[in-house]
C-alpha positions as CSV (number, residue, x, y, z in Angstrom):
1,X,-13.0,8.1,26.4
2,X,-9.6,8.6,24.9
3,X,-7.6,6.2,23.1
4,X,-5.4,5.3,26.3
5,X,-7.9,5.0,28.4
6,X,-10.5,2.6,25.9
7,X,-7.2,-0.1,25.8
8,X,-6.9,0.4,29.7
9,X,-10.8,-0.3,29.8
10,X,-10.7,-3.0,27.3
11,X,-7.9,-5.1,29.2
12,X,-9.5,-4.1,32.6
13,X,-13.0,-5.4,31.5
14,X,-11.5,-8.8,30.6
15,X,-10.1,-9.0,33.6
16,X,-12.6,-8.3,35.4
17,X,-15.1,-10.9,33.4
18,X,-12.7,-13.6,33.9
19,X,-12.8,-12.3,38.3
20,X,-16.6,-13.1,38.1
21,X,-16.6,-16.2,36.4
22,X,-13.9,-17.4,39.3
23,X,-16.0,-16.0,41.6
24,X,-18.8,-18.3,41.4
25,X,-16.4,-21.1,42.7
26,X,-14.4,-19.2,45.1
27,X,-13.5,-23.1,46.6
28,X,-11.6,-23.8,43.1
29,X,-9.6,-20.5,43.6
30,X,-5.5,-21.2,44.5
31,X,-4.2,-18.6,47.4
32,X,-0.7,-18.5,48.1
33,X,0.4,-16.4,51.2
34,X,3.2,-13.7,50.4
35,X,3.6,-12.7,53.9
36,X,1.5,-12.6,56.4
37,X,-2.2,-10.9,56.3
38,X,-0.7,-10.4,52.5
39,X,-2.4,-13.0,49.7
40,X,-2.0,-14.0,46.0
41,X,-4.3,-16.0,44.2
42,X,-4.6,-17.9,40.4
43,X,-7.1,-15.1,39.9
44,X,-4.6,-12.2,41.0
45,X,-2.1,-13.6,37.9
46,X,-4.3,-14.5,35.4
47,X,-5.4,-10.6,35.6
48,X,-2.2,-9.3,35.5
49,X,-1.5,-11.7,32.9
50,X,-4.8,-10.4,30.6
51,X,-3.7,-6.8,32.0
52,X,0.0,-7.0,30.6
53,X,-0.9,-8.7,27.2
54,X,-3.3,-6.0,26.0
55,X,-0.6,-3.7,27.0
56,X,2.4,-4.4,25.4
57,X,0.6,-5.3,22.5
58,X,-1.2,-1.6,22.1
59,X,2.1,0.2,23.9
60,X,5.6,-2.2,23.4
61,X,7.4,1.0,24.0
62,X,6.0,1.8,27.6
63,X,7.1,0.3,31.0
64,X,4.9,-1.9,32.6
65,X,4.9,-2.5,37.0
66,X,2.4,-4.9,37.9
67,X,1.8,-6.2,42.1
68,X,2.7,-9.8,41.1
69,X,5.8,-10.0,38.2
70,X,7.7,-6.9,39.0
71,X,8.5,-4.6,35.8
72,X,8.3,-5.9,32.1
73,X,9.7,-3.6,29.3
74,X,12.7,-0.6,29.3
75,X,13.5,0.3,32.6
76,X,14.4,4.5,31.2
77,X,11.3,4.0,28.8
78,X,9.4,7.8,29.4
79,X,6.0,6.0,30.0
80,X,5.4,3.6,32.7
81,X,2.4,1.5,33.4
82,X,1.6,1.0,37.0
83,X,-1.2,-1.4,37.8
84,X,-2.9,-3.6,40.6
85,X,-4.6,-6.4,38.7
86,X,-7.1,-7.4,41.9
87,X,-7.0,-4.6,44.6
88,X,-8.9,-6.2,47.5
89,X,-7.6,-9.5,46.6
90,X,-8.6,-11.1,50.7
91,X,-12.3,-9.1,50.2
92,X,-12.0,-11.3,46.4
93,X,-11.7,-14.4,48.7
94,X,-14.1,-14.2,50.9
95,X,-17.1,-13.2,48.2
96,X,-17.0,-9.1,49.2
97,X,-17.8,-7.0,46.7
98,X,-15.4,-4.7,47.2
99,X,-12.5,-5.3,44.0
100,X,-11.3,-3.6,41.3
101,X,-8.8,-3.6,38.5
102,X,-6.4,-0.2,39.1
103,X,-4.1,1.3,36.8
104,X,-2.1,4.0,36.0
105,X,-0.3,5.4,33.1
106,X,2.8,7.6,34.3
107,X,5.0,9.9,31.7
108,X,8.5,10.5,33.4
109,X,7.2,10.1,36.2
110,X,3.9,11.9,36.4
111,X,0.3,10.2,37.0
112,X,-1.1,11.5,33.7
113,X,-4.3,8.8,33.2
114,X,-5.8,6.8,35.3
115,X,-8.6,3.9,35.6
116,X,-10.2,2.0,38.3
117,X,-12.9,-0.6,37.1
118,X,-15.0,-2.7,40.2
119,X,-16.2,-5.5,38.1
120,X,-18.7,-7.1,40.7
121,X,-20.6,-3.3,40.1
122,X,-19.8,-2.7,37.1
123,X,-18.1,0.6,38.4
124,X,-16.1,2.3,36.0
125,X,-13.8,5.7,37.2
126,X,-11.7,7.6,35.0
127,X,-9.2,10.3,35.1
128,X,-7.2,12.4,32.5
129,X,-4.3,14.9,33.9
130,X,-6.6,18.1,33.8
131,X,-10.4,16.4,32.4
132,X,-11.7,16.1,35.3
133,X,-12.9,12.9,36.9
134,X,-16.1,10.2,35.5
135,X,-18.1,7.4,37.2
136,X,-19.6,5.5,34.6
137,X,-19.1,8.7,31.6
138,X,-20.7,11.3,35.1
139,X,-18.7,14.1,35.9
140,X,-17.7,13.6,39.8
141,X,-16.8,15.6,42.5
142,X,-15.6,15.4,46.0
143,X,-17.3,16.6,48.7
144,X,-18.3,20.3,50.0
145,X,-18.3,19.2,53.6
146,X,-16.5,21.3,56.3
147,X,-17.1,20.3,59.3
148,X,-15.2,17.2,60.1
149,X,-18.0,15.7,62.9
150,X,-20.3,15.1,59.6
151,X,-17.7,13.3,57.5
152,X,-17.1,9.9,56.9
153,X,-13.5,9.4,56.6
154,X,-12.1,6.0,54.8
155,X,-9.3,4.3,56.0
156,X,-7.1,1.2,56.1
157,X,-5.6,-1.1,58.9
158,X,-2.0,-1.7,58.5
159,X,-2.3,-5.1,58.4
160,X,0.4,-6.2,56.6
161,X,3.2,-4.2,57.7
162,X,2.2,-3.8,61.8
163,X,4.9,-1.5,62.7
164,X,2.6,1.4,62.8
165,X,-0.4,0.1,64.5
166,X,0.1,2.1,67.4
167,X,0.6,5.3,65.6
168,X,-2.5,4.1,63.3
169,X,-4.8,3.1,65.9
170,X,-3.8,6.7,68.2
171,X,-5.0,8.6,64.7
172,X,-7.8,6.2,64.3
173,X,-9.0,6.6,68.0
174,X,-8.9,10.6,67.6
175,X,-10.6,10.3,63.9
176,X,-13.5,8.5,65.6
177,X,-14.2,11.0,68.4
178,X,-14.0,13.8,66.1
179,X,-16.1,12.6,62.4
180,X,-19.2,10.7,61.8
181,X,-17.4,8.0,61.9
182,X,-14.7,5.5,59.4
183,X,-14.8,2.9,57.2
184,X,-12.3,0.1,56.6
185,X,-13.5,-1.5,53.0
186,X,-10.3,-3.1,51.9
187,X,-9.3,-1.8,48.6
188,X,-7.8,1.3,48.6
189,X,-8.3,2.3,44.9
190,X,-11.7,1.9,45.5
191,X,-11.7,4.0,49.1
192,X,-9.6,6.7,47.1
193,X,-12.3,6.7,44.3
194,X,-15.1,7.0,47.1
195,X,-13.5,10.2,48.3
196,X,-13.6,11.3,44.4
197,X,-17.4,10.8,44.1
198,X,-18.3,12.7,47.1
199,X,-19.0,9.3,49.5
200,X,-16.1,9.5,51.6
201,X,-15.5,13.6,52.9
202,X,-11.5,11.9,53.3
203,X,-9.1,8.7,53.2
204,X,-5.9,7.8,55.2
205,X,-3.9,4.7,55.4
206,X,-0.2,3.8,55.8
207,X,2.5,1.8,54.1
208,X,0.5,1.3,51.0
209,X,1.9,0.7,47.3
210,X,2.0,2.4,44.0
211,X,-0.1,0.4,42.7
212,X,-3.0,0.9,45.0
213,X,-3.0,4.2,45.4
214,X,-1.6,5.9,41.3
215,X,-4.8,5.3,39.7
216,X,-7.1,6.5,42.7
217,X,-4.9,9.4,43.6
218,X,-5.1,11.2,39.9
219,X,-9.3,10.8,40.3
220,X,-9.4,12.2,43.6
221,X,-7.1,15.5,42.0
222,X,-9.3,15.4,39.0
223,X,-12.6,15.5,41.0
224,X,-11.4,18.4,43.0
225,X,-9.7,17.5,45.5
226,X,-5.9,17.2,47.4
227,X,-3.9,13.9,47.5
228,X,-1.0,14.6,50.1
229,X,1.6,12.6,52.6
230,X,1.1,12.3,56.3
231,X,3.3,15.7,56.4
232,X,1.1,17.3,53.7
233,X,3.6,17.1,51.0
234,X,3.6,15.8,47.6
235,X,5.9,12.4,48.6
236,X,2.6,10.3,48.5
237,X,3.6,7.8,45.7
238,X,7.1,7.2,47.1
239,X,6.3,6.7,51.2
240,X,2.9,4.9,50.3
241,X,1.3,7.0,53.1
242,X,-1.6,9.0,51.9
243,X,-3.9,11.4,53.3
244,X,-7.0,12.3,50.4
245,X,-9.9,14.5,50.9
246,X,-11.4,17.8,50.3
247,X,-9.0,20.7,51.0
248,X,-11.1,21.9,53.9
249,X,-11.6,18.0,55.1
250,X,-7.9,17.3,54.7
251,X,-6.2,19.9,56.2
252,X,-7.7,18.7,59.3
253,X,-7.2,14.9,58.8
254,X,-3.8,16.4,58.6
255,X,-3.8,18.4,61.9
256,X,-4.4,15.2,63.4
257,X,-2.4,12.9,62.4
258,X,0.2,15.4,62.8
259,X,0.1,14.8,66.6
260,X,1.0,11.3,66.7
261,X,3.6,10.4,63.9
């Protein structure tokens, strides 16, 4: 593990200690409601809180974007922290599993390192620009599958932002008839990852953040496969809309979709 990515792990597994200790009294846990289907809980800051502090302290030069308080540091600083301290923050609530701790360290721009850490497992995925891809210190790769009826394809409901539910649910409905079926787990980094170790064969939602999807993206390259937008271009980090998957996988999640947006 390289330097950057032992302080990313470092803040990231005190985080995530502090999310299972709040777990076991999920009734003592404040939610405030950002908008609707959107949530933010004591548990969501303190992260980010523990997240940004082991930061600035190792990096007080880089940039820091967090879900919760915006942007901390120089706003033209040349590296840039971008991190979701509780991605799956409803599953959080409601005692699923299915968390994690994402972040991402950009330079000028470009994803260069990258962690997602799933405290309730234990789950720790890793990425360096060109090193490849770990779970837990094992090399990972996507999946070999071709033919889209035996793939399991990830996915999100826009559930936030509704104004593409009926071009989601027209993808959806097509995506069903054609795979082994889909998956809605709730935390994006975590569905991203899943398409990085080989358990999903592909992943598409809309309208998501940079935070949810920097980290997850880079492991997904780094395990071998493509991260692209709904039009199969590189605008994926700006437009929030993300298509992920093995190249054979994703060209057809992308044929798709490309019928209905």
């Amino acid at each position: 593990m390289n330097p950057i990515l032992n302080t990313a792990f470092k803040a990231a597994r005190r985080a995530g200690q502090m999310m299972i200790r709040a777990s076991a009294n999920l009734d003592a846990v404040k939610v405030d409601s950002k908008a609707f289907n959107d949530f933010v809980s004591n548990v969501d800051r303190e992260s980010e809180a523990i997240l940004v502090d082991v930061l600035k302290d190792a990096y007080p030069h880089h940039k820091i974007t967090c879900e919760e308080s915006g942007s901390h540091g120089k706003s033209n600083a040349e590296y840039e922290w971008i991190i979701d301290p509780l991605d799956g923050t409803t599953n959080f609530l409601h005692g699923h599993p299915q968390f994690a701790v994402s972040m991402a360290l950009l330079h000028k721009g470009i994803v260069q390192e990258a962690l997602v850490y799933a405290p309730e497992r234990n789950d720790l995925y890793m990425a360096s620009r060109g090193q490849g891809a770990l779970l837990n210190d094992r090399r990972i790769r996507v999946s070999n599958r071709i033919e889209l009826n035996r793939c399991l394809i990830g996915t999100g409901f826009p559930v936030v932002d509704q104004s593409m539910m009926d071009t989601y649910l027209a993808v959806l409905k097509e995506v069903l008839a054609k795979t082994a079926g889909a998956r809605r787990e709730g935390s994006a980094a975590l569905d991203l990852c899943a398409v990085a170790a080989g358990r999903f064969d592909g992943f598409f939602e809309f309208n998501l953040k940079p935070w949810d999807i920097a980290a997850g993206a880079l492991i997904v390259k780094e395990a071998g496969g493509i991260v692209t937008d709904m039009q199969g271009n590189d605008g994926w980090l700006e437009s929030g809309d993300i298509v992920a998957g093995n190249p054979k996988v994703l060209a057809q999640l992308l044929q798709i979709i490309g019928k209905h947006i």
